[in-house]
N, C-alpha and C positions, 0 to 999 in steps of 0.2 A: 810581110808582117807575121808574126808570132802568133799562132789563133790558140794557144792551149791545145793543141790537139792533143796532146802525149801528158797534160798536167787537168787532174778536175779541176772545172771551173769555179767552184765553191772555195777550193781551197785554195786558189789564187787570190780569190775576193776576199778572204779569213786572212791570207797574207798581208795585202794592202792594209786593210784593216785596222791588225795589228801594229802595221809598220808607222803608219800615220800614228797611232795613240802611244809609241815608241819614241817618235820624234819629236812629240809635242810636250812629252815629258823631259827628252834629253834637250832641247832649246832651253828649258829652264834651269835644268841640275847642272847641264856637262858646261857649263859658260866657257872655261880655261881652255878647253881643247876646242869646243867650235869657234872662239873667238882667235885662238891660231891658228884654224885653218880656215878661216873666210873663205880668203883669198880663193884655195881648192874650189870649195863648196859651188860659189860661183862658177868657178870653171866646168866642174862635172853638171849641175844645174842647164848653165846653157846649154852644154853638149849632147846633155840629154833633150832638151827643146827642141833644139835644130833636128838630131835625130825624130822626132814624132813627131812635127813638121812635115821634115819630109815624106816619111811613112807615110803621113795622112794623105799628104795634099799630093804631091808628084809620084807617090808611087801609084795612087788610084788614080791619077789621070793615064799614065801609062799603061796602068790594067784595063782601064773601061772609057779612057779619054776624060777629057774634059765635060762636066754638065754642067751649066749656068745655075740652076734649078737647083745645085746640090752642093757643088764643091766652093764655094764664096764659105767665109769663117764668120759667116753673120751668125750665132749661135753663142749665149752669156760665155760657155766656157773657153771657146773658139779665142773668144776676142779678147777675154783676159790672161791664154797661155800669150800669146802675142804680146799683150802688153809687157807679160812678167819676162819674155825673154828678151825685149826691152831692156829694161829696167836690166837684167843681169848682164847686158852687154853696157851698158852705157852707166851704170847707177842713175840714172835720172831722178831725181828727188819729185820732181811735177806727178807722178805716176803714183807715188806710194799710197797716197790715199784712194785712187781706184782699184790697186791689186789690196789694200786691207778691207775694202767694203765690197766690192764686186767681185773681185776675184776669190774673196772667204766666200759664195757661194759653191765653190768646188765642192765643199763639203759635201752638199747633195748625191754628187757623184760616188760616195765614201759611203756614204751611210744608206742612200737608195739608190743603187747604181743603174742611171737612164731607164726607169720602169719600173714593173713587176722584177721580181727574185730572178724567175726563169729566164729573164732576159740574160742574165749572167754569164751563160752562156755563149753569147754572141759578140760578148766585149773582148777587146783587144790591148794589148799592153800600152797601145798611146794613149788610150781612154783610161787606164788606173795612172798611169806617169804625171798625165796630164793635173787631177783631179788631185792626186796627192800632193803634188808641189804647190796646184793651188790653195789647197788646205792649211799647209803648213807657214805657207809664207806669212799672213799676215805675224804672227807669234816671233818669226823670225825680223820681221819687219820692227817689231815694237821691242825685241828685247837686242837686236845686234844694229839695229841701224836707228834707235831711239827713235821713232814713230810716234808720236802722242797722237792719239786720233781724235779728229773734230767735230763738234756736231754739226756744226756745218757744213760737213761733207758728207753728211748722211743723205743730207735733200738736194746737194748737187748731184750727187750721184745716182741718187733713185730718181731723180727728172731727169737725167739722162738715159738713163732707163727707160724711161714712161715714154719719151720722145722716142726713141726706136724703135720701141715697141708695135707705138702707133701708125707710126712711119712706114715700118714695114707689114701693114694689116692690106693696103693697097697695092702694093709692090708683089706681094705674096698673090693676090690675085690676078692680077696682070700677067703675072709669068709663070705662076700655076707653080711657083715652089715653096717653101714649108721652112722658113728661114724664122729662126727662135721659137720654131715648135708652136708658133699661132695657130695654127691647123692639128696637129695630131694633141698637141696639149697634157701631152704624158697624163701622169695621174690625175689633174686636174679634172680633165676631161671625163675621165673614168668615174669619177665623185659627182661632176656634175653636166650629164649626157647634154648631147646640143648646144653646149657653151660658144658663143659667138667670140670670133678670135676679138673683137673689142672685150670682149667680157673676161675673155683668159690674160688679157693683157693689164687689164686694171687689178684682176688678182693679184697676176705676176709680181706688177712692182709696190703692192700694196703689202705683201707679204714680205716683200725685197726689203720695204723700208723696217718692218719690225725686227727681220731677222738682223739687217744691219746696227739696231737702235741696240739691240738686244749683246751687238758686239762689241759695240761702243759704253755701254755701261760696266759688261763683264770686265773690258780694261783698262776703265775707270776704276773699279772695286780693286783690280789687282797691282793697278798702282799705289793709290793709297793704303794695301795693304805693306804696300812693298817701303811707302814711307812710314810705315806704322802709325796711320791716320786712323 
C-alpha cells in the first residue's frame, strides 16, 4: 500500500478534501456527462473497491497473517464500503437506503479523518478512497438513481446500529478486540474520559440518528426546491 511517504500528508488530506466538495458540486451541475458515463463510473467505482479491499484485508494478512481480533470489517465504515461495492456490482435497490444513511457517515472520515489532525499521518489511500465514495454516494444515489429517502429508514437504520453496537460490547470483551471502536472510542472518548463502551454506544447511534435526520431533511428541502415548492 501507498503510505505518502514521498507526498505530505496534509496535503493529501486538502486533496481528498477538495475533491469530495468537487464532486458533490459536479453530481449536480455536470448531469449530461455523468449520466453518459454511468455505466464507466460504476466500473472505475468497483474496481477501485475491490482494489482497497484487497489492500486492506489480504494484503495485511499476508504482511502480519490473519488476527481474529483485528481484521473482521466489523467497523461503520468497513461494512458500508462492502455494501456499496455491493450495490456497484449488482445495482441492488434493497441497499440504497443503507449506503444514503449509513454509509453518508463516511463523511466523518472527510472532514475528521479517524481522530486527532496528526493522525493524518498514518492514513492510507484505502482510508481516503474508501471514505470519499462513501461520501459522495448518497448525492449520487438521489440525483442518478432517483433515491427519495425515507423517514422510515432513518429508525430502521439507526436500530440497526443500536443492535451491533450493543451486540458487540460483549463479543469485544470475550475476545479482547476493539471492533466499531467501543473500546478506544476515538474523540468521544477524549470529551468524555472513562466512557463505558454501553455509553459510547448509545452516543454513537444517538448522534447517528440526528446526523441521518439532518440528511433526510436537507434532501427533502432540495427537492422541493428542485420542484420549485
Amino acid at each position: 500500500m501507498l503510505y505518502f511517504d514521498f507526498i505530505n500528508p496534509y496535503i493529501v488530506y486538502i486533496f481528498f478534501f477538495s475533491l469530495t466538495v468537487f464532486s458533490i458540486y459536479a453530481i449536480f451541475n455536470f448531469k449530461p456527462f455523468i449520466s453518459k458515463h454511468k455505466k464507466t463510473i460504476y466500473i472505475v467505482v468497483s474496481v477501485l473497491l475491490i482494489w482497497t479491499q484487497l489492500a486492506r484485508y489480504v494484503g495485511v494478512i499476508f504482511r502480519d497473517g490473519f488476527l481474529f481480533t483485528e481484521n473482521l470489517p466489523f467497523f461503520m465504515c468497513r461494512l458500508s464500503v462492502l455494501v456499496l461495492l455491493f450495490y456497484t456490482l449488482t445495482g441492488n435497490k434493497k441497499v440504497e437506503s443503507f449506503l444514503f444513511y449509513w454509509g453518508a457517515t463516511g463523511i466523518a472520515g472527510i472532514l475528521y479523518p479517524n481522530g486527532p489532525m496528526e493522525n493524518i499521518a498514518n492514513l492510507t489511500e484505502t482510508f481516503y478512497i474508501d471514505h470519499f465514495l462513501l461520501t459522495i454516494t448518497p448525492f449520487f444515489l438521489y440525483v442518478y438513481e432517483g433515491y427519495n429517502p425515507s423517514k422510515k429508514d432513518i429508525f430502521i437504520i439507526t436500530g440497526v446500529m443500536a443492535v451491533l453496537l450493543y451486540v458487540f460490547i460483549p463479543i469485544n470483551i470475550l475476545t479482547g478486540s476493539d471492533y466499531f471502536y467501543l473500546i478506544d472510542q476515538s474523540i468521544v472518548g477524549d470529551l468524555i474520559p472513562g466512557l463505558s463502551s454501553f455509553g459510547f454506544a448509545t452516543i454513537h447511534y444517538t448522534i447517528a440518528l440526528v446526523f441521518f435526520s439532518l440528511y433526510y431533511w436537507m434532501f427533502t428541502f432540495i427537492k422541493k426546491k428542485e420542484l420549485g415548492e
